[in-house]
C-alpha positions as CSV (number, residue, x, y, z in Angstrom):
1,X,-62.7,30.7,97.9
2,X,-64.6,31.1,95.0
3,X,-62.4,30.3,91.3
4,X,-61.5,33.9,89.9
5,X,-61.6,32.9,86.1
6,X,-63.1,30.3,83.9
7,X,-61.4,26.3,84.7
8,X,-60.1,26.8,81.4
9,X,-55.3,30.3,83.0
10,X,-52.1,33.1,84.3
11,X,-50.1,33.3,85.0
12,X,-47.8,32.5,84.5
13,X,-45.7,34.4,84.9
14,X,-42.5,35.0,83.3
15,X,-39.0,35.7,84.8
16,X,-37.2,38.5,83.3
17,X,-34.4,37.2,82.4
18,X,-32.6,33.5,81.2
19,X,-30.3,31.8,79.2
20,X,-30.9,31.0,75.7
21,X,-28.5,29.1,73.2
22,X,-25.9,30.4,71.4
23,X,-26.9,32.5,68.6
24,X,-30.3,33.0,70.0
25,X,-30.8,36.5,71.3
26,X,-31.3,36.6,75.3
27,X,-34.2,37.3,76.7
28,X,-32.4,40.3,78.7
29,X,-32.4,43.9,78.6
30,X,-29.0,43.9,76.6
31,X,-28.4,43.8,72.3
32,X,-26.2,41.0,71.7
33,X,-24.3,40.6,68.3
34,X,-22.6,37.5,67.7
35,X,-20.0,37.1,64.9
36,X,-19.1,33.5,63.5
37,X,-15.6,33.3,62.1
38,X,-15.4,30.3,60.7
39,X,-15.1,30.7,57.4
40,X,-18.3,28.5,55.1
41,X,-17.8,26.5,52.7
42,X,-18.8,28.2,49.2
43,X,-20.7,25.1,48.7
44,X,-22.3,24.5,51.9
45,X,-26.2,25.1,51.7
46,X,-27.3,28.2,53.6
47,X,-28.8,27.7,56.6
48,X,-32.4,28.1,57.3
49,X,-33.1,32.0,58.2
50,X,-33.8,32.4,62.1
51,X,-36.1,35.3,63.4
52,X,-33.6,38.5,63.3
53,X,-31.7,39.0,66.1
54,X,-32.5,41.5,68.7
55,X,-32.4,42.4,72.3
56,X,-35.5,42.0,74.9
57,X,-38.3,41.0,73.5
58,X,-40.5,43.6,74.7
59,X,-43.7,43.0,72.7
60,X,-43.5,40.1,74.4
61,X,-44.0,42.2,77.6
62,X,-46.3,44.3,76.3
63,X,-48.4,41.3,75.1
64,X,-48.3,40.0,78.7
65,X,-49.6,43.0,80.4
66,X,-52.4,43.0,77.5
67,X,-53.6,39.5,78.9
68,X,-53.4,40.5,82.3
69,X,-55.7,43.5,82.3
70,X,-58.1,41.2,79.8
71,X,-58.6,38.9,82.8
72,X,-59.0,42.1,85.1
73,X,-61.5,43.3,83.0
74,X,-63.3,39.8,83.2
75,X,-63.4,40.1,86.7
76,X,-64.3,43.3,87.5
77,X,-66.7,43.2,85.1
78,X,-67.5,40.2,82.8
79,X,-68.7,37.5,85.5
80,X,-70.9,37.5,88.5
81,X,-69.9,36.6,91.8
82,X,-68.6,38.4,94.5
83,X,-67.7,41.6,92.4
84,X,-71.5,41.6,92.2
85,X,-71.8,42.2,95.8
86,X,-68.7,45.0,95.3
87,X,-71.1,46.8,92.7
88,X,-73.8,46.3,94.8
89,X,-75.1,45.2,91.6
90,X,-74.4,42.7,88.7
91,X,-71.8,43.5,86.4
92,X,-74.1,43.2,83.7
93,X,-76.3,45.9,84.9
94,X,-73.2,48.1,85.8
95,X,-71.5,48.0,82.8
96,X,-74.8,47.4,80.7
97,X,-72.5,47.3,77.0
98,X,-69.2,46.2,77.8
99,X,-70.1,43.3,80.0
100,X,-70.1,41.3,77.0
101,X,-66.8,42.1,75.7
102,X,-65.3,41.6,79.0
103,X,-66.8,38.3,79.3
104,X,-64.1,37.2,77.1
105,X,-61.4,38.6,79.2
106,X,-61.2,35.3,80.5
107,X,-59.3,34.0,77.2
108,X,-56.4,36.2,78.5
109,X,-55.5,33.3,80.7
110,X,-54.6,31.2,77.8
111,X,-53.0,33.6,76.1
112,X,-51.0,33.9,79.4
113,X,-50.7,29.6,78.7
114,X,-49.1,30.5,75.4
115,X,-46.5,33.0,76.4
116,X,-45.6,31.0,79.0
117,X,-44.9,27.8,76.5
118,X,-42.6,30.0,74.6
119,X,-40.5,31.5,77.7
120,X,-40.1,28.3,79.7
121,X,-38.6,26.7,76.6
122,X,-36.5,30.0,75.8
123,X,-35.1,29.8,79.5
124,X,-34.8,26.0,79.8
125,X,-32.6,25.6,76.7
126,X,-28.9,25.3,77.6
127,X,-29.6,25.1,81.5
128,X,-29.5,22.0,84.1
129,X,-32.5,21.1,86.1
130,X,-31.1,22.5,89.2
131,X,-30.7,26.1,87.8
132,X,-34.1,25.4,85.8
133,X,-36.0,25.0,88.9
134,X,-34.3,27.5,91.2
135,X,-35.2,30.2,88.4
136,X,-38.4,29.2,88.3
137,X,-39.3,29.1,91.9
138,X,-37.6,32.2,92.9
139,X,-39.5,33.9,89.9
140,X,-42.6,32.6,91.1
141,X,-43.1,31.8,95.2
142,X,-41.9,35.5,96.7
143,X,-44.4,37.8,95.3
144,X,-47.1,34.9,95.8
145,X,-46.0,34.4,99.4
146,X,-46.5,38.0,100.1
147,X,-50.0,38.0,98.1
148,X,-51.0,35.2,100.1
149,X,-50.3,37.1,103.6
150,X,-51.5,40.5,102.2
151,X,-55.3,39.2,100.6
152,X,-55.7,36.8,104.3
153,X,-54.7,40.0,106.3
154,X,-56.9,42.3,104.8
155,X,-59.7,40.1,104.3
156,X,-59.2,39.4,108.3
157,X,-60.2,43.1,109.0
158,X,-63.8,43.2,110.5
159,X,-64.7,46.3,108.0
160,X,-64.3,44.0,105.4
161,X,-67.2,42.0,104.4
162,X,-65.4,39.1,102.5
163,X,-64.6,35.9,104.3
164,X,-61.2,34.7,104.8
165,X,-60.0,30.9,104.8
166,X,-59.2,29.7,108.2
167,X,-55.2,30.1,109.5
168,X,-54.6,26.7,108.7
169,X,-56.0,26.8,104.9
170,X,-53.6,29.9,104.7
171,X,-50.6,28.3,105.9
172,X,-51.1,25.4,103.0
173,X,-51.6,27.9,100.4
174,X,-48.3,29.1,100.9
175,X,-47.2,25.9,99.7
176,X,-49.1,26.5,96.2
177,X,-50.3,22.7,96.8
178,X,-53.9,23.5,98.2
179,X,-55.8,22.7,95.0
180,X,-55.0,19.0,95.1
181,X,-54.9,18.8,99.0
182,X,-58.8,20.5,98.8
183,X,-58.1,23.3,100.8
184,X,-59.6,26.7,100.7
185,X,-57.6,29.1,98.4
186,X,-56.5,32.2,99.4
187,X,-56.1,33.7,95.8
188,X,-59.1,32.8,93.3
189,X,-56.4,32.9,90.2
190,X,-53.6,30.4,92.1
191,X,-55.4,27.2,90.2
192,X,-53.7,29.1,87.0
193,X,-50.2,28.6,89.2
194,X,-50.7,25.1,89.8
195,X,-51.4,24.2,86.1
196,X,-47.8,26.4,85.5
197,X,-46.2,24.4,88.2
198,X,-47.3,21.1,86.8
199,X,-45.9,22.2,83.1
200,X,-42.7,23.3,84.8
201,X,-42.6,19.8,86.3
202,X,-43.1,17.9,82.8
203,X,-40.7,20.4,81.2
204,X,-37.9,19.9,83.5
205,X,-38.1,15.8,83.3
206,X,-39.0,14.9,79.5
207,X,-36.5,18.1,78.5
208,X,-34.5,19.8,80.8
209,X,-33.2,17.0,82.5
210,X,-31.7,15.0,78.9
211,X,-30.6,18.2,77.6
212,X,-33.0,20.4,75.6
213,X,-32.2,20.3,71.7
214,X,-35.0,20.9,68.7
215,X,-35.7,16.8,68.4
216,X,-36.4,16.1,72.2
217,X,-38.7,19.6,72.4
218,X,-40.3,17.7,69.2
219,X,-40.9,14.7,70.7
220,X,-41.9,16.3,74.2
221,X,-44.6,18.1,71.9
222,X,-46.1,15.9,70.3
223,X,-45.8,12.9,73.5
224,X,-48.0,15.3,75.4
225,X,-50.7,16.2,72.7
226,X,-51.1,12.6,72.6
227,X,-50.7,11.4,75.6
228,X,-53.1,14.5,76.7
229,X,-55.8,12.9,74.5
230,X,-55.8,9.7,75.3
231,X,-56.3,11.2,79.3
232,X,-59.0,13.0,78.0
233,X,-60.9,9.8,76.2
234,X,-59.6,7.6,79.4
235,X,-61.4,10.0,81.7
236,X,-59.2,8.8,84.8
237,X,-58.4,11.7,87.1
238,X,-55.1,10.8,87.9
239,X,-53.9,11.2,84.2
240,X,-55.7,14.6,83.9
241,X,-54.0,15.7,86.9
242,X,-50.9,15.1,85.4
243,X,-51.2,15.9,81.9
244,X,-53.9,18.4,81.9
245,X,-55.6,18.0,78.6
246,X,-57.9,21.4,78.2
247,X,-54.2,23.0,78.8
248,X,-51.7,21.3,77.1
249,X,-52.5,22.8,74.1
250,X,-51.8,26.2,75.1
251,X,-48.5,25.4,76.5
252,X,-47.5,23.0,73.8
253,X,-48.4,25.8,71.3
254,X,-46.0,28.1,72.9
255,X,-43.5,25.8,72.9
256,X,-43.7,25.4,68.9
257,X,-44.0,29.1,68.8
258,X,-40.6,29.2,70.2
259,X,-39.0,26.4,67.7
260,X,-40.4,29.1,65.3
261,X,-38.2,31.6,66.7
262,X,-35.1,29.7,66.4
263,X,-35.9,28.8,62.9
264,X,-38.7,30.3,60.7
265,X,-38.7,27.7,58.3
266,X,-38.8,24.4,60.4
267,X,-42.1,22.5,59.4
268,X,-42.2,20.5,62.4
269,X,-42.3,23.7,64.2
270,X,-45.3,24.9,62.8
271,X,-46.9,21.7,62.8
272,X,-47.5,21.7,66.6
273,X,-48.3,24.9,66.9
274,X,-51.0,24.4,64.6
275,X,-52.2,20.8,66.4
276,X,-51.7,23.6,69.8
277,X,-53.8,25.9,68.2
278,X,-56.2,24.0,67.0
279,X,-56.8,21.5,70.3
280,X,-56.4,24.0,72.2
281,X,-59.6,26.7,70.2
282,X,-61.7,23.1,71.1
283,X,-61.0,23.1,75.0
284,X,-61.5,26.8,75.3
285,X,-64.7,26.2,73.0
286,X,-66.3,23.6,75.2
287,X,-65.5,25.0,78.9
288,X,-66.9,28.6,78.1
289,X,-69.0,28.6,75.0
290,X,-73.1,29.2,76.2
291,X,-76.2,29.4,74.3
292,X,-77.3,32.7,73.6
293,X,-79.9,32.7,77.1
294,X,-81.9,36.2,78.4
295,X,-81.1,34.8,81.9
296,X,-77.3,34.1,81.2
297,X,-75.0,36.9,82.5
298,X,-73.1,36.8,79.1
299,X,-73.5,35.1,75.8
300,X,-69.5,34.1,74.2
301,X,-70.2,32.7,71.0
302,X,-67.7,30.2,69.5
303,X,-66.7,32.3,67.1
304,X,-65.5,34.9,69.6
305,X,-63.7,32.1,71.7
306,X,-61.8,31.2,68.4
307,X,-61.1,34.5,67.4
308,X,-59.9,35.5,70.8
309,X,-57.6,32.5,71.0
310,X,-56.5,32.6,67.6
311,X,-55.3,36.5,68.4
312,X,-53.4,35.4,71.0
313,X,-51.1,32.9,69.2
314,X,-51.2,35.4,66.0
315,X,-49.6,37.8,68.7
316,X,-47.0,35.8,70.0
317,X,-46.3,33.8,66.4
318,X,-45.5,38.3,65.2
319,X,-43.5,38.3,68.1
320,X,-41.4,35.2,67.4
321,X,-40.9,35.8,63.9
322,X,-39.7,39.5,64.5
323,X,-42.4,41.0,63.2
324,X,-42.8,43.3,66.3
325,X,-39.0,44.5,66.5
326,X,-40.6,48.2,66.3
327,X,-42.8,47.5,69.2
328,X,-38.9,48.2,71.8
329,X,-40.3,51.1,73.8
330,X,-38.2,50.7,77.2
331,X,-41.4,51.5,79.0
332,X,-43.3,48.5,78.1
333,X,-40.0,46.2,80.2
334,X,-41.6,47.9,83.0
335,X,-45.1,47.2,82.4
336,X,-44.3,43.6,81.5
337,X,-42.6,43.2,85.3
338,X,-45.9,44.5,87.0
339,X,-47.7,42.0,84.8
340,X,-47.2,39.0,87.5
341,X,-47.9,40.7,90.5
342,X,-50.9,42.4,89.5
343,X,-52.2,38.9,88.5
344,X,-51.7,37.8,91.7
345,X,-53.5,40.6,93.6
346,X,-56.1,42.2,91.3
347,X,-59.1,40.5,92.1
348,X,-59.8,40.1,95.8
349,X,-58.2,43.2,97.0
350,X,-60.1,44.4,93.8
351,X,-63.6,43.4,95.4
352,X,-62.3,46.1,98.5
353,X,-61.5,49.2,96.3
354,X,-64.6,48.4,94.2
355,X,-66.7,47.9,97.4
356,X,-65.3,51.3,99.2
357,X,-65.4,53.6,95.7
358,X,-68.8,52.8,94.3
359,X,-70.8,51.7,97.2
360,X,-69.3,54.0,100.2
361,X,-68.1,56.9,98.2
362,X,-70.7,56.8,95.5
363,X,-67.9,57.0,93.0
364,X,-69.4,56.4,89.4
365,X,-69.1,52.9,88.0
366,X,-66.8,54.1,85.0
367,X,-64.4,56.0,87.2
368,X,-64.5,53.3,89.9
369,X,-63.2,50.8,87.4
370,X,-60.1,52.6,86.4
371,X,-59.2,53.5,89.4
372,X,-59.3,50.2,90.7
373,X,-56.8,49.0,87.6
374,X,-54.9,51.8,88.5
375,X,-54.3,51.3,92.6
376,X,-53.9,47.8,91.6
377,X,-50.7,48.6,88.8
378,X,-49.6,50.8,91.5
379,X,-49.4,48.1,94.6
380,X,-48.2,45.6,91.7
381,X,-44.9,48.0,91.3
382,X,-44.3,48.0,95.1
383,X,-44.5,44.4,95.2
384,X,-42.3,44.3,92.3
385,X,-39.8,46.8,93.5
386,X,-40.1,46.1,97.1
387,X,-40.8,41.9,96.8
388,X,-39.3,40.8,93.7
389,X,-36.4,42.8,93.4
390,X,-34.9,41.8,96.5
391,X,-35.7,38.3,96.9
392,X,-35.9,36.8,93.8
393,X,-31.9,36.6,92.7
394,X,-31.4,35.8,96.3
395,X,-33.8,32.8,96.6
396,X,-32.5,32.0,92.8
397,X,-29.2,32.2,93.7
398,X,-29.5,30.2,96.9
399,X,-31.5,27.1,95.0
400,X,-29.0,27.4,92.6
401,X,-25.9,26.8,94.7
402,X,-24.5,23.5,94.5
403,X,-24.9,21.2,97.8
404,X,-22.3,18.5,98.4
C-alpha cells in the first residue's frame, strides 16, 4: 500500500492515563494535592520551582487532536496519490489555495513524535518493564487490530475501487511487524507505529528496566542523539533500523520537554531539547523541503518546515511549563481519546467517503472535505467507546498480571 505521509510520523498515540512520581501531577482526569510535612530546614536552599501542579493535562490533548487533523488535512488534501483518484482530480486543482498550507500537514506527525517523547517518559517513571509494556500494548494493538480488519474488509467490497493486500499480508499486519518483514500494509500511517514501537523498545531497556531517575533519562538522551548520528554518517541499515536517526530527535526532544516539566530550571533539560529541536528542524528539512517547481504538487520552503516544527515543541514546551493551565475545558479529554483512532482510520476509509461524496453524489469539494473529517471523528468515538474502552484495561491488565 502506498505510504500515507512523508518517511519523515503518529501516532503515537498516547494512553490516557499512567503513573508518574511522587509530587508530579498524574496524567489522570483527577486534581491531586500533595502536602509534605516534613518540616525544612530554615537554612536549606529552596528547591528548584517545578511546573505548577495540576490535574490532566488537557492542552496536551487538545494539542494532539491539533496534529491529528493537520495530517488529515495533508492527506485529503496536500499530496497526490490515491486521494487524487477520490477527487477525481488532484488535490492541487481541488483545493487550488489551501493545497499549500496543507502540504505541511505532514509536520503533524512529528509533532505527534514530540508528545509522544514527553508521555512515554511521564508514564514510564516509577513503573517496571512488565507494567510498562503491558500499558503500552494494550493502549496501542486493540483499536489497530480492529482498523486493520475494518480498512481489508471494506476495501474487499467489489464497489470499491481500491485494492486490498492479499489475506496473508493482512494476517502479518496484525502483528505491526510488516514493514521490516516487506509485506504489504494494510494502513498507509502504520510505518508511524513501528517507529513508536521501536522507541518504546529503547525506552523500556536503557530506562525503564534500571529504574527511571533524571541522570539515566539524561544519559539515555544524549546516548541516542549520538549514537543516532554516528548511524546516520555510518550509513549501515541495521543501525538505522534501530536507532532511527531522522526520528530520534523528535522523541528525544519530548523526553527533555518532560525533564522540563519536573523542573523548570534544570539546564540539562533544556539542553536536549534544544539539540532535539534543532537535529530534529534538519531531518524534517531534508526529507520534505523541494525547490519551488511549476510541475511540483506543493512547494514547502525551509522556513515553513522550521517554523512548523518549531510550533510544535513551543506548544508542548507551554504545556510543560504550565503555561496552558487555562486551556482545562473537559471537552478537549474527549477529543484527545478520538485522537488515536482517527489516526488510524482517516485516510483509506477517507479515499471511500471522498470517492462516494464528490464523485457519486456531486457533493462540493469544500463540503466533501468536512464531512469526511467529521464521519471520520464520528467512527473514531465508536472505536474508542466500543474498542478501546473495553479492551484496553482488560488486555493491560492481563499483560500485567504476574506469571510464576
Amino acid at each position: 500500500m502506498l505510504m500515507a505521509s512523508n518517511r519523515s510520523f503518529a501516532g503515537e498515540v498516547i494512553e490516557s492515563a499512567w503513573t508518574a512520581p511522587r509530587r508530579i501531577p498524574r496524567y489522570t482526569g483527577v486534581t491531586q494535592t500533595v502536602v509534605n510535612t516534613a518540616q525544612e530546614s530554615p537554612a536549606a536552599a529552596p528547591p528548584p520551582k517545578a511546573a505548577p501542579p495540576g490535574g490532566r493535562l488537557r492542552a496536551l490533548d487538545g494539542l494532539r487532536l491539533v496534529a491529528a487533523l493537520m495530517v488529515a488535512c495533508y492527506h485529503y488534501g496536500g499530496r497526490g496519490g490515491e486521494i487524487t483518484h477520490a477527487w477525481g482530480a488532484s488535490p492541487d486543482r481541488v483545493f487550488p489555495t489551501l493545497h499549500t498550507p496543507f502540504a505541511y500537514g505532514c509536520l503533524g506527525v512529528q509533532i505527534f513524535f514530540v508528545i509522544s517523547g514527553f508521555v512515554i517518559c511521564m508514564s514510564g517513571w516509577g513503573r517496571s518493564p512488565r507494567s510498562f509494556l503491558a500499558s503500552r500494548a494494550a493502549r496501542l494493538m486493540p483499536a489497530y487490530w480492529v482498523a486493520v480488519v475494518l480498512v481489508t474488509a471494506v476495501f474487499a467490497l467489489p464497489v470499491v475501487a481500491y485494492e486490498a493486500v492479499s489475506p496473508s499480508d493482512a494476517l502479518v499486519n496484525l502483528t505491526l511487524l510488516q514493514q521490516p518483514l516487506g509485506v504489504d500494509r494494510v494502513l498507509g500511517v502504520d510505518w508511524t507505529l513501528w517507529a513508536e514501537v521501536r522507541f518504546y523498545a529503547l525506552f523500556a531497556v536503557c530506562v525503564v528496566l534500571p529504574g527511571a531517575n533524571r541522570r539515566r533519562v539524561l544519559v539515555f538522551c544524549a546516548g541516542w542523539i549520538l549514537a543516532a548520528a554516528i548511524a546516520q554518517g555510518a550509513r549501515q541499515p541495521v543501525l538505522d533500523l534501530v536507532l532511527m536517526p531522522q526520528y530520534a530527535p523528535f522523541f528525544v526532544g519530548g523526553v527533555g520537554l518532560y525533564l522540563v516539566h519536573r523542573d523548570r530550571r534544570d539546564p540539562y533539560a533544556w539542553g536536549i531539547t534544544a539539540v532535539g529541536f534543532l537535529v530534529g528542524q534538519h531531518y524534517a528539512v531534508r526529507e520534505l523541503w523541494n525547490a519551488a517547481d511549476p510541475d511540483a504538487f506543493a512547494h514547502r520552503t525551509s522556513f515553513g518546515i522550521v517554523a512548523v516544527v518549531a510550533l510544535g515543541f513551543a506548544a508542548v514546551a507551554a504545556i510543560a511549563l504550565g503555561l496552558l493551565e487555562r486551556v482545562n475545558w473537559r471537552w478537549l479529554t474527549a477529543a484527545g481519546a478520538l485522537t488515536y483512532p482517527f489516526y488510524l482510520v482517516h485516510e483509506h476509509l477517507g479515499w471511500v467517503v471522498v470517492e462516494t461524496l464528490h464523485r457519486r453524489l456531486g457533493v462540493p469539494s469544500a463540503a466533501t472535505f468536512l464531512l469526511t473529517v467529521v464521519s471520520m471523528l464520528m467512527l473514531a468515538r465508536v472505536l474508542n467507546k466500543v474498542v478501546e474502552e473495553r479492551l484496553t484495561p482488560r488486555l493491560r491488565k492481563a499483560l500485567a498480571a504476574p506469571r510464576e
